[in-house]
KOLVEXFI-603058 format. One record per residue (C-alpha): residue in three letters; x, y, z negated. Coordinates in steps of 0.001 Angstrom, whole numbers, plus 500000, padded with zeros to 6 digits. Each point is the difference from the previous one (the first is absolute). Layout:
BEGIN
<"Ala",<X,Y,Z>>
...
//
This chain:
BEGIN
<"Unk",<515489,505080,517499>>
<"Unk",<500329,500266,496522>>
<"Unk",<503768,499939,500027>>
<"Unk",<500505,503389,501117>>
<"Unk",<498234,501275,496382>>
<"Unk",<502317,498115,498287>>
<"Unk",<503826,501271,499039>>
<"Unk",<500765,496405,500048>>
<"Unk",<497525,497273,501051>>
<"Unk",<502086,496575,499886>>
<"Unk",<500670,498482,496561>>
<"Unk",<502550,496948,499124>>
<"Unk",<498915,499541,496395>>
<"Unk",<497674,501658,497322>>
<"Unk",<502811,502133,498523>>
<"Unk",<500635,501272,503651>>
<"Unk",<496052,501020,500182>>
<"Unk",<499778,501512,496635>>
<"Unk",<502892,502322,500327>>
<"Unk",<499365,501097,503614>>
<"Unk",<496410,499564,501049>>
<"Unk",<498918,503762,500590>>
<"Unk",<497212,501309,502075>>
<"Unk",<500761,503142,502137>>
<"Unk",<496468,502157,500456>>
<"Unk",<499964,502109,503020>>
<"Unk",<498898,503480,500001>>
<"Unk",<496881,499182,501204>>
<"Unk",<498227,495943,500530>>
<"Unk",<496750,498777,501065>>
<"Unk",<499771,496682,500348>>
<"Unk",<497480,500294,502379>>
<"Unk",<502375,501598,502378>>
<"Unk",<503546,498921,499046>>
<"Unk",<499639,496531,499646>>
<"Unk",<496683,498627,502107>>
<"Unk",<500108,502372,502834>>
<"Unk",<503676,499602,500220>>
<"Unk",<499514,496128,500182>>
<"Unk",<497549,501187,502908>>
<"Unk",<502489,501844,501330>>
<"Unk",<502896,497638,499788>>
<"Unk",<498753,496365,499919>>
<"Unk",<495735,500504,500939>>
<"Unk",<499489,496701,500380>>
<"Unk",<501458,499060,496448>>
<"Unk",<497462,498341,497955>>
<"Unk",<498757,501648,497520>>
<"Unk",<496949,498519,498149>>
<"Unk",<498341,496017,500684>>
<"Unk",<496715,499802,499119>>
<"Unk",<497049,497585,499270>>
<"Unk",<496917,499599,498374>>
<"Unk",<497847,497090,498290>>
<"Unk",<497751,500132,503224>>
<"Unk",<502901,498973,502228>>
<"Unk",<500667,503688,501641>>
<"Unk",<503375,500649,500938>>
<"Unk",<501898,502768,500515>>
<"Unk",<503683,501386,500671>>
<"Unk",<501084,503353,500023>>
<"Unk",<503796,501417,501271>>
<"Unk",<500894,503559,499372>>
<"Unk",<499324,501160,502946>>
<"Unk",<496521,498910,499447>>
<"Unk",<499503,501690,496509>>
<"Unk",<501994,503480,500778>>
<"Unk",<496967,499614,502739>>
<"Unk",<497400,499305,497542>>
<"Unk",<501360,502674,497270>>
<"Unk",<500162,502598,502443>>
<"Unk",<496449,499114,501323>>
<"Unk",<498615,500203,496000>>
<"Unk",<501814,503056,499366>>
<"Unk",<498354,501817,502887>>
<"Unk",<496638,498619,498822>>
<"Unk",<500665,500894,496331>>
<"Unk",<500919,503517,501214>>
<"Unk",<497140,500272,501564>>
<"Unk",<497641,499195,496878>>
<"Unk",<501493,502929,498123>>
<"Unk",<503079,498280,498411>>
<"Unk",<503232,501683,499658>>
<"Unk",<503031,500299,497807>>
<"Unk",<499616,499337,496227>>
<"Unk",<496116,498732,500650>>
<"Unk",<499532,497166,497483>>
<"Unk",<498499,496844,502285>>
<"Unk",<498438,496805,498394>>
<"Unk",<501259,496649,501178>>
<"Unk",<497369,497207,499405>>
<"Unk",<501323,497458,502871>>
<"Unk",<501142,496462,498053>>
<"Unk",<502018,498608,502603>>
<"Unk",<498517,501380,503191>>
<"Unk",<502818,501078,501923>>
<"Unk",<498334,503131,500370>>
<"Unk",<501769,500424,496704>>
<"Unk",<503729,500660,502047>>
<"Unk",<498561,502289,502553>>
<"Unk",<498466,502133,497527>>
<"Unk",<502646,500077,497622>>
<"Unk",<502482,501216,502787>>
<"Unk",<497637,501799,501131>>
<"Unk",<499688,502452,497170>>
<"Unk",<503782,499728,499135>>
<"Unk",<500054,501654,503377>>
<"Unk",<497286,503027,499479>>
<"Unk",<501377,500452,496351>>
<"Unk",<497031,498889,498939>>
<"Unk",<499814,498062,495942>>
<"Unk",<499359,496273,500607>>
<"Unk",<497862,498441,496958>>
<"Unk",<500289,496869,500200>>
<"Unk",<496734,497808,498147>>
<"Unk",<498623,496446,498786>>
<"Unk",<496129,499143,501965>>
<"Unk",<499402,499042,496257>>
<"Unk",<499600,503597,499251>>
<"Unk",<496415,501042,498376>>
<"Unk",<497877,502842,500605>>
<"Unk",<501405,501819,496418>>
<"Unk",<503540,498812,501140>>
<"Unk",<499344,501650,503366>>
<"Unk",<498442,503262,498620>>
<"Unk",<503079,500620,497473>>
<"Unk",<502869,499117,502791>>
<"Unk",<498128,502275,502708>>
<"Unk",<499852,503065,497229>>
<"Unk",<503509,498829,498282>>
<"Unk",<501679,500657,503218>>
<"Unk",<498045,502076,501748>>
<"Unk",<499467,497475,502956>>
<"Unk",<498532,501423,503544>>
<"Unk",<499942,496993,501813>>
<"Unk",<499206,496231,499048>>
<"Unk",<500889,497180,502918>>
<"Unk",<498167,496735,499203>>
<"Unk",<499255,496473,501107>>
<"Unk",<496308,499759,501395>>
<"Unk",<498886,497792,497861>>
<"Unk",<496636,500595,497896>>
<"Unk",<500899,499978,496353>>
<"Unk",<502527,502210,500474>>
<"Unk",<498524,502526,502130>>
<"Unk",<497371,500055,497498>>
<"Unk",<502076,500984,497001>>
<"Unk",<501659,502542,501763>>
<"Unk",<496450,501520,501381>>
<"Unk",<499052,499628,496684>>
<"Unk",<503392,502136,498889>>
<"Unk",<499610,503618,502586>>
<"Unk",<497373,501507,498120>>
<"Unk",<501989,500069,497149>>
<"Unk",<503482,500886,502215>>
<"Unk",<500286,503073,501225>>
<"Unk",<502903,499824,501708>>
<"Unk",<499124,497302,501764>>
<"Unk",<499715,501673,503757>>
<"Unk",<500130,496830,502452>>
<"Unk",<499266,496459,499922>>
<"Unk",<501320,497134,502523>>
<"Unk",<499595,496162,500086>>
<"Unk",<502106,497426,501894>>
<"Unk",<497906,497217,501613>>
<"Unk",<496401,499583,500809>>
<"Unk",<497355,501169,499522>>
<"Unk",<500862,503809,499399>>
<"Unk",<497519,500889,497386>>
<"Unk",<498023,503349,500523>>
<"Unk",<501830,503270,499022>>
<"Unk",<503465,498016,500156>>
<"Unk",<502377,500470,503226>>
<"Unk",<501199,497176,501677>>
<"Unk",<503631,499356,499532>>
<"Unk",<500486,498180,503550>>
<"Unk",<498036,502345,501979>>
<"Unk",<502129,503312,498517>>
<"Unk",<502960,498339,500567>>
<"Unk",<499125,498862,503706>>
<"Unk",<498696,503540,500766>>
<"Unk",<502669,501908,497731>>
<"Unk",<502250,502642,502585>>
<"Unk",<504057,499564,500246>>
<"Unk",<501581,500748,496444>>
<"Unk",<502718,502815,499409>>
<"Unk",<501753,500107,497266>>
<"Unk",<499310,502266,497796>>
<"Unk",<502586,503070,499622>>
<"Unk",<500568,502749,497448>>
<"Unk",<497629,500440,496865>>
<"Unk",<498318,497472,501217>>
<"Unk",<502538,497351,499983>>
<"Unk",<500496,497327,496798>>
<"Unk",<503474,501022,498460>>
<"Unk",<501904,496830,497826>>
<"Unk",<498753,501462,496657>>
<"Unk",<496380,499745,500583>>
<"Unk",<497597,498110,499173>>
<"Unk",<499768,496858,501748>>
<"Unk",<498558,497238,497951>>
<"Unk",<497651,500580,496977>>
<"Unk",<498800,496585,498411>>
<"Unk",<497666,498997,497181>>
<"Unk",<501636,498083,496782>>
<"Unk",<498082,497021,498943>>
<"Unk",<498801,502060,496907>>
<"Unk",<499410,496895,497738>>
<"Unk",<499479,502792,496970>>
<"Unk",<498915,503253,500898>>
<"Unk",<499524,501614,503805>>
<"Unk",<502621,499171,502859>>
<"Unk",<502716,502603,500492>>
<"Unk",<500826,500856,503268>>
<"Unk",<503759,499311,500794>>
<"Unk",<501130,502113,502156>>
<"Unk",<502835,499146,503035>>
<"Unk",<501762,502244,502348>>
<"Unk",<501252,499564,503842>>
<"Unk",<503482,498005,498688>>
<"Unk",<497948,497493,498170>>
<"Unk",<500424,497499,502947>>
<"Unk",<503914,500145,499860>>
<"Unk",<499676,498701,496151>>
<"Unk",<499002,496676,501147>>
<"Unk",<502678,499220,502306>>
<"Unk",<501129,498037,496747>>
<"Unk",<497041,498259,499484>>
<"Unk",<499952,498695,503681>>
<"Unk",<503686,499414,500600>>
<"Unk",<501795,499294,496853>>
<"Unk",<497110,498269,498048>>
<"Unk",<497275,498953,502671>>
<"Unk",<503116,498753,502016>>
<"Unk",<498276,500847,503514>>
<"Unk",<501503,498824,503031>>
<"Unk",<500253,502813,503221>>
<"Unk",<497235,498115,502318>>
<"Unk",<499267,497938,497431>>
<"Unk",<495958,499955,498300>>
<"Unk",<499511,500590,496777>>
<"Unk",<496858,499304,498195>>
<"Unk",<498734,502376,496662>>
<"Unk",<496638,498612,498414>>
<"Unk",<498182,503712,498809>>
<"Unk",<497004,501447,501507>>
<"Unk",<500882,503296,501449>>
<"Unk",<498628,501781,497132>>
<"Unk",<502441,499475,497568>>
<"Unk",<503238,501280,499932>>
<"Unk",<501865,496476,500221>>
<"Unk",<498637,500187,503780>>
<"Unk",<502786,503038,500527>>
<"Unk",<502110,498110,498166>>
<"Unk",<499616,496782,502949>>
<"Unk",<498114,500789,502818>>
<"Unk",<501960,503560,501479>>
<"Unk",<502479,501743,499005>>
<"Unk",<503439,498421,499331>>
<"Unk",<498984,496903,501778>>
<"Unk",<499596,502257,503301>>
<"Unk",<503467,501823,498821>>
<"Unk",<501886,496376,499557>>
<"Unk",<498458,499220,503757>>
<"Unk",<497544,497134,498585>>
<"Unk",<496044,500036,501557>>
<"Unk",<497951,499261,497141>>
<"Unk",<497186,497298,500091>>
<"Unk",<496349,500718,498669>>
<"Unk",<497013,497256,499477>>
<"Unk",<497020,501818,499736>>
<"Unk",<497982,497785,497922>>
<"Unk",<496867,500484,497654>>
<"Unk",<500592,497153,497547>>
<"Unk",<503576,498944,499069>>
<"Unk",<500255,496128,500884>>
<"Unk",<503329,498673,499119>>
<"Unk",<500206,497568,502942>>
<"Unk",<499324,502404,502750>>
<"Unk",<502579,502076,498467>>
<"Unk",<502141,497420,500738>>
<"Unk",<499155,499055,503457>>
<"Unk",<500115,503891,500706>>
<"Unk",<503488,499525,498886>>
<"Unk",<501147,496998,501674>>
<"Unk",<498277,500803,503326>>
<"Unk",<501267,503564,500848>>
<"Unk",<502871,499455,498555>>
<"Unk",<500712,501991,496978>>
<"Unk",<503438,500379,498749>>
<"Unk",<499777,502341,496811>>
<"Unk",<497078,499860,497412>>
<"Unk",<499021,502239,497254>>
<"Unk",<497038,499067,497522>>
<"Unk",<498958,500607,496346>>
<"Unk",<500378,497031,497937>>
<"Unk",<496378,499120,499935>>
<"Unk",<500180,499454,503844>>
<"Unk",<502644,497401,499312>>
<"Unk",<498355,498309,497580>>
<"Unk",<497452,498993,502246>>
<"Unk",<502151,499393,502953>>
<"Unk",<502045,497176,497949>>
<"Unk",<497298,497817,498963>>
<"Unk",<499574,499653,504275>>
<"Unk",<501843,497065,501754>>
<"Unk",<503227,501427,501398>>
<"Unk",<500237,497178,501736>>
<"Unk",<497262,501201,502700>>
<"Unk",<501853,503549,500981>>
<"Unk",<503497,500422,502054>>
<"Unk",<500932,502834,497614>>
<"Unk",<504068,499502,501946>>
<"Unk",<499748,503846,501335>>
<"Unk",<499372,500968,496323>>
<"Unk",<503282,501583,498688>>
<"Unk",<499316,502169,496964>>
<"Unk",<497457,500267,497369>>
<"Unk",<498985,502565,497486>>
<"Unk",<497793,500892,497426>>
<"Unk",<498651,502655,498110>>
<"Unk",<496949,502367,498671>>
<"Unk",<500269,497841,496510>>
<"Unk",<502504,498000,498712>>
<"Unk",<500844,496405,501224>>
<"Unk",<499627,497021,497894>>
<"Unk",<502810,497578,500056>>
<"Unk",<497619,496959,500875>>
<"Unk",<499261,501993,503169>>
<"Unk",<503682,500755,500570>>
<"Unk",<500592,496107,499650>>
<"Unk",<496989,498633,501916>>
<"Unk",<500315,501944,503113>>
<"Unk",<504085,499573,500074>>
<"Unk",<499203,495741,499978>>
<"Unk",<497497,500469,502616>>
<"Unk",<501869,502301,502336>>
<"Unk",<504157,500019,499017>>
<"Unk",<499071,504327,499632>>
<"Unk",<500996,501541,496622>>
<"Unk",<497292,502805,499223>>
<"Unk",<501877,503435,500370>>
<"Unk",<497658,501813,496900>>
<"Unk",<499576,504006,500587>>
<"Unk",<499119,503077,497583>>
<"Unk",<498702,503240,500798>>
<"Unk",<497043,502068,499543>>
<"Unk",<497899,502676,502556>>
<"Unk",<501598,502621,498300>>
<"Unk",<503085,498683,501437>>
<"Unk",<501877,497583,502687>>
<"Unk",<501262,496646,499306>>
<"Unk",<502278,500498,496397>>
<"Unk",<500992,496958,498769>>
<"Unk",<500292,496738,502066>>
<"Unk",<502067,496655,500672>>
<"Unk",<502442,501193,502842>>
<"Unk",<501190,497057,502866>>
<"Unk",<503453,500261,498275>>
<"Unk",<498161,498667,496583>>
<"Unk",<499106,497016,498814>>
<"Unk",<496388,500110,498611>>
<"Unk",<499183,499545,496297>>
<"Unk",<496233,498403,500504>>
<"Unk",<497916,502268,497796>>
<"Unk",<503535,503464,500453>>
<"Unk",<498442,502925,502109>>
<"Unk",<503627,500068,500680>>
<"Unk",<502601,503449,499887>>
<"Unk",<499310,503422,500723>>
<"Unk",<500047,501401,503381>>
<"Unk",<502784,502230,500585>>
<"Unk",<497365,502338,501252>>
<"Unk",<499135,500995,496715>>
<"Unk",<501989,500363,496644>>
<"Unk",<497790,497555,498218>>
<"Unk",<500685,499495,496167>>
<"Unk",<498302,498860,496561>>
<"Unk",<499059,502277,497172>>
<"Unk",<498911,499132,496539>>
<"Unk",<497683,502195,498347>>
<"Unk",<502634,502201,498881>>
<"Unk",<501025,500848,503338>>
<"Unk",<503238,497933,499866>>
<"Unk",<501435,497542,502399>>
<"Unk",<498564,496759,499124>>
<"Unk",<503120,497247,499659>>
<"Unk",<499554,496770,501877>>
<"Unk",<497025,497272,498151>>
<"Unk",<498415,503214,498475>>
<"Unk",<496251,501191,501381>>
<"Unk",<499729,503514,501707>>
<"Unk",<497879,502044,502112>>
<"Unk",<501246,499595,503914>>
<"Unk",<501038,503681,501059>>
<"Unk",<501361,501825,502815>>
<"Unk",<502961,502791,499470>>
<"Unk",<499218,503020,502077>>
<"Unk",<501888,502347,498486>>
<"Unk",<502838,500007,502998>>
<"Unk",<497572,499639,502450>>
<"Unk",<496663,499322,501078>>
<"Unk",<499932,496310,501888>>
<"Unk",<498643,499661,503190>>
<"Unk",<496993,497885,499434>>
<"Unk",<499044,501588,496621>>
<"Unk",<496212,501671,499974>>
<"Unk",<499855,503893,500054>>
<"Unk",<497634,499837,497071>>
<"Unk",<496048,499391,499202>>
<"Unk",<498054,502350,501860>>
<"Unk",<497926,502657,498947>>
<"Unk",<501856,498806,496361>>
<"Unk",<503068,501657,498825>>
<"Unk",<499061,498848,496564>>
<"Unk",<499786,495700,500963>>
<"Unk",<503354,500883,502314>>
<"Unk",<502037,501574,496887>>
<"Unk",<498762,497430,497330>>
<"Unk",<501800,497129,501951>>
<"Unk",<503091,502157,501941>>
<"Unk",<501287,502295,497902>>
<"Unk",<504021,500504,498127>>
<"Unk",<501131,498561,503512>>
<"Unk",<498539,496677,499495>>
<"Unk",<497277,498552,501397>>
<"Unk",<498047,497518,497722>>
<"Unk",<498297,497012,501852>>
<"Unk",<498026,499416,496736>>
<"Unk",<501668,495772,500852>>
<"Unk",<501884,498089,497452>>
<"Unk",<502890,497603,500847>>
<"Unk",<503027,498634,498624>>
<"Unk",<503220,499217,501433>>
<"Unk",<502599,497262,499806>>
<"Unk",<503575,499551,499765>>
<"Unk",<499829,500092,503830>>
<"Unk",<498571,502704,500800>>
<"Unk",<496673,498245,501058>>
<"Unk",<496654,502277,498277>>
<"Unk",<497070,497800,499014>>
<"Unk",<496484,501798,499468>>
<"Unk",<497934,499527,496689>>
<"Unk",<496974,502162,500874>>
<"Unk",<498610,503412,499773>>
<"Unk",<500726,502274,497343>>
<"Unk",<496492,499388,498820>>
<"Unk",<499735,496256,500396>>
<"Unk",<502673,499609,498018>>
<"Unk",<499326,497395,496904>>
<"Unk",<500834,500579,496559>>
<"Unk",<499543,497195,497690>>
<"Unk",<500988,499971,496739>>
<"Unk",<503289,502005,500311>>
<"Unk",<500702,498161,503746>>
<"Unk",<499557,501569,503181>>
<"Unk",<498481,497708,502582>>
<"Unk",<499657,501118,503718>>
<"Unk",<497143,498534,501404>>
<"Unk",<502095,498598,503389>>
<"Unk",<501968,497304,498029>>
<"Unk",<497171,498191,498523>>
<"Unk",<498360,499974,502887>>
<"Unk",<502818,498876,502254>>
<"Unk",<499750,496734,497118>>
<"Unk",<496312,499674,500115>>
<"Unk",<500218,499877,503871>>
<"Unk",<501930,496759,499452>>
<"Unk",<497584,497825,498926>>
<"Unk",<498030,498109,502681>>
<"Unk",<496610,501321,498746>>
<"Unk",<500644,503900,500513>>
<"Unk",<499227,501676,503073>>
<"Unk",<500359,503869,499053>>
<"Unk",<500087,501728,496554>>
<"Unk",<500502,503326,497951>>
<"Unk",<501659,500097,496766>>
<"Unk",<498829,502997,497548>>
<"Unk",<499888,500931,496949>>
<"Unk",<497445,499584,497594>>
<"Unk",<499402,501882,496595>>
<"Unk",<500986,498121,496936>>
<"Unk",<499731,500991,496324>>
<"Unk",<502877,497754,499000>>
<"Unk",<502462,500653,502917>>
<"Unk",<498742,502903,501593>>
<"Unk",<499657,498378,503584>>
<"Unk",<500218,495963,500861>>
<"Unk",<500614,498704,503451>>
<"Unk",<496601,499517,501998>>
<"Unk",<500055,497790,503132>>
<"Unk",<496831,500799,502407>>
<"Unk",<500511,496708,502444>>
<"Unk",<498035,499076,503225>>
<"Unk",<500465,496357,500616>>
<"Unk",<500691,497972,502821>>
<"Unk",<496516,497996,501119>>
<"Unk",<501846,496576,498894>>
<"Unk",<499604,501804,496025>>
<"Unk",<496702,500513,498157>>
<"Unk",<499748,503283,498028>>
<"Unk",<498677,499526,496215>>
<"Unk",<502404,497420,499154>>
<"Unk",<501475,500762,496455>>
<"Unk",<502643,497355,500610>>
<"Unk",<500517,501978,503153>>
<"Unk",<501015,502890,498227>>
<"Unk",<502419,498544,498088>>
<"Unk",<501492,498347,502266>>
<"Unk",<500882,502809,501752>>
<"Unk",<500903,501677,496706>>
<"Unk",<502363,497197,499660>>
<"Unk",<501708,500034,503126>>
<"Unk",<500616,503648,499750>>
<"Unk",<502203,499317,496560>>
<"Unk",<501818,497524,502230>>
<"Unk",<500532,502904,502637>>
<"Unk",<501319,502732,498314>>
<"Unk",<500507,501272,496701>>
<"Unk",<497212,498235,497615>>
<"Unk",<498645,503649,498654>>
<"Unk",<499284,500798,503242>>
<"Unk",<497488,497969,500025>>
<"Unk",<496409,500752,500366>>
<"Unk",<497502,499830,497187>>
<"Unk",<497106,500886,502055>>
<"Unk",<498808,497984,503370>>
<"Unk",<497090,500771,501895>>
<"Unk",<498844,498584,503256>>
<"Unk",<498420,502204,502239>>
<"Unk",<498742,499678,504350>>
<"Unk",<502139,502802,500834>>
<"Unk",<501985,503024,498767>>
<"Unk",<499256,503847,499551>>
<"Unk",<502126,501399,502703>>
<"Unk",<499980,503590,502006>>
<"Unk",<499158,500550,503643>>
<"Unk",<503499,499087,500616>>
<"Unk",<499901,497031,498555>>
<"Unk",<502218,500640,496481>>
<"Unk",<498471,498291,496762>>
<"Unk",<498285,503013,498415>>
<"Unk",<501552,498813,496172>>
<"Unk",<498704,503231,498274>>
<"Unk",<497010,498203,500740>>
<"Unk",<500730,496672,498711>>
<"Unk",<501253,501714,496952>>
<"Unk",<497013,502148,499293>>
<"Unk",<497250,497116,499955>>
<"Unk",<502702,498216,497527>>
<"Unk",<499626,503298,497747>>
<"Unk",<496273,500114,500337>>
<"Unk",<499772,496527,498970>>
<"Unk",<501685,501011,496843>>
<"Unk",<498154,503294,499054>>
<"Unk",<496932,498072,500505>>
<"Unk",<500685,497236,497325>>
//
């Protein structure tokens, strides 16, 4: 399928995908219709999505069966009032409710929103006015049907309300009864009909210091990640590929739809309430799983399981991303399995744009080269092309054109959209360096950033050391104020259970080892032990947060 989007769609080495790789955009796309109901159309038994939960319910659904269930959803949406540009809510976690509705409002025209069950009553109440949302679809389940109740009378725009399971709470519509009941769907024609530059996808940034933005995706979005299924993911046509994200966060796009369908792969979805690393891996081993795509933190956990216990032998392909990988990680799960970690970068303002290709060896710790989807370079602060070894920002050149992929812009925000894409460039607000062979290697934020008497430190490479001693489990380097250096390294370190927090000798221990890892001055001058991390609903360590309690402590001596 995805071939024929493609000027050329079979590569014989890097070089050859870098100079010729080149998406063609037809006049008009929906994914919805030109790739799942052609599938339908073509091959309707094709599988298209395995699926299980922790209870031990099973589904499987071909193409034929979900252009059936999309067109059944679309009717029923239609029915409630919801029509082309209407912004919907998507609270589903991995119900596979999740792909009908989705299709089904890339079919109406309709704006998907896709969002985390972790979301608050105030989070609620700013998304529904933010956006405008008429619609919210939601899991039955009570605490979240409370914070939304608890959201209308402060939404306005909030017209209709529908749950998915049992019970159907009063003044909510039942999602399986509208669909059951829900007349034949025609497609909509005319004004009414989504055109390739609308709005299809608006999603909520993590916002770990100020309000979310809304990013902002049009109808061609899908075609963007052909690159991050087929030339990263490494999908196989029949083959099932297997994306760890909750459906209400943009990596779930990324893995569990779009250019996995394109490349011809089902994808594979365990509905589960609490991660447990060794179901994971019997999920894996017993349906058969041959491409896998987790954060680091998932693998972490998966390699202190016995291997030994799992036929992993339809496993192909590995990759990781939403942080950068450790090389301990890297290492561990290459012994355990023979599979080098294939790292990814990329952002929901954008598609995959930076990864270790299958013509590349990985670097453990490298995102890896640009994609030849975007013209991906490094600027100092100067706006100059940084020269290999030297820190820049991580940008994207738009100034010959716009990349498929790329976000239209914040919505509602002209002012957040030209602060980051303006002089043809668009700035990802990332720092990275790259090396004599091309390979870029992230440091941090912009604002995370260390600088220590004259140094700058990125947070990622002492933490990539620190993860190498036996006693750390997860940890967040910042920066704390100093009147002598101006910042000094501070470790915040959960510790595996075998390690007692409190222990001075502990601490410099791990100080130690860290001067043994990298670069001694890199060191860090401050440990604390903590039970767990300030993170966002997404699950990124919130270090603004980290870093204010560190000034606080200060202003209050």
């Amino acid at each position: 399928m995805f071939e024929k989007y493609l000027k050329k769609s079979v590569f014989e080495s890097l070089e050859d995908f870098k100079q010729n790789f080149e998406i063609v955009v037809p006049e008009q796309f929906n994914f919805a219709y030109d790739v799942v109901d052609e599938y339908a159309r073509t091959a309707p038994s094709k599988r298209a999505i395995s699926w299980v939960n922790d209870k031990g319910e099973k589904h499987e659904f071909s193409f034929g069966d979900l252009k059936k269930a999309s067109d059944e959803t679309a009717s029923f949406f239609q029915s409630l009032g919801i029509g082309r540009g209407d912004k919907v809510m998507m609270i589903l976690k991995r119900r596979y409710e999740f792909w009908f509705s989705i299709l089904a409002l890339h079919k109406i025209g309709a704006v998907g929103i896709p969002a985390t069950h972790l979301l608050t009553t105030k989070d609620l109440v700013y998304r529904n006015n933010a956006a405008g949302v008429k619609m919210i679809i939601t899991v039955s389940e009570p605490d979240i049907i409370n914070s939304i109740n608890d959201s209308i009378a402060n939404s306005p725009t909030v017209e209709k309300l529908v749950t998915v399971g049992d019970p159907t709470p009063e003044g909510w519509i039942s999602f399986r009864e509208g669909k059951k009941n829900a007349n034949l769907f025609v497609r909509p024609q005319g004004e009414s009909a989504p055109a390739k530059n609308d709005i299809s996808l608006l999603y909520f940034t993590s916002g770990t210091t100020a309000n979310p933005k809304m990013v902002v995706h049009d109808f061609t979005y899908p075609l963007g990640h052909i690159v991050t299924a087929k030339y990263w993911q490494n999908v196989e046509n029949n083959g099932l590929h297997f994306t760890v994200s909750d459906s209400g966060w943009a990596k779930s796009v990324w893995g569990k739809i779009y250019g996995q369908w394109l490349a011809g792969a089902a994808v594979f979805v365990y509905d589960y309430e609490k991660f447990v690393p060794d179901d994971m891996l019997s999920k894996i081993s017993t349906f058969g799983v041959t491409s896998f795509c987790a954060p680091p933190t998932i693998y972490r956990y998966l390699i202190r399981e016995d291997f030994s216990k799992y036929d992993l032998s339809k496993l192909k392909w590995a990759t990781v991303a939403g942080e950068p990988l450790n090389p301990i990680v890297y290492d561990t799960f290459y012994q355990l399995t023979g599979l080098k970690l294939h790292e990814g970068f990329g952002q929901t303002e954008t598609t995959l744009q930076i990864a270790t290709f299958p013509w590349m060896e990985p670097k453990p710790g490298s995102m890896g080269v640009p994609s030849p989807q975007f013209d991906v370079q490094l600027i100092d602060s100067e706006n100059k092309d940084c020269e290999d070894g030297e820190v820049g920002q991580i940008v994207i050149r738009t100034s010959k054109k716009i990349p498929v992929g790329l976000f239209s812009g914040y919505y509602k925000d002209d002012e957040k959209t030209a602060s980051c894409h303006f002089g043809g460039l668009y700035y990802t607000g990332d720092l990275a360096w790259r090396d004599e062979d091309g390979y870029y290697w992230f440091v941090g934020r912009v604002d995370d950033v260390i600088k220590s008497s004259g140094y700058r430190i990125g947070p990622f490479e002492v933490e990539s050391a620190l993860m190498t001693h036996p006693a750390v489990v997860e940890c967040a380097v910042t920066g704390a104020p100093d009147d002598i250096r101006g910042q000094v390294v501070k470790a915040t370190i959960i510790l595996a259970q075998a390690y007692r927090p409190g222990s001075e000798d502990l601490a410099k221990e791990i100080q130690e080892h860290v001067k043994t890892v990298t670069a001694p001055y890199k060191y860090p001058r401050i440990v604390e032990f903590v039970t767990e991390l300030p993170k966002t609903i997404s699950g990124k360590i919130r270090r603004v947060e980290i870093r204010e309690k560190s000034e606080l402590k200060r202003s209050l001596k």
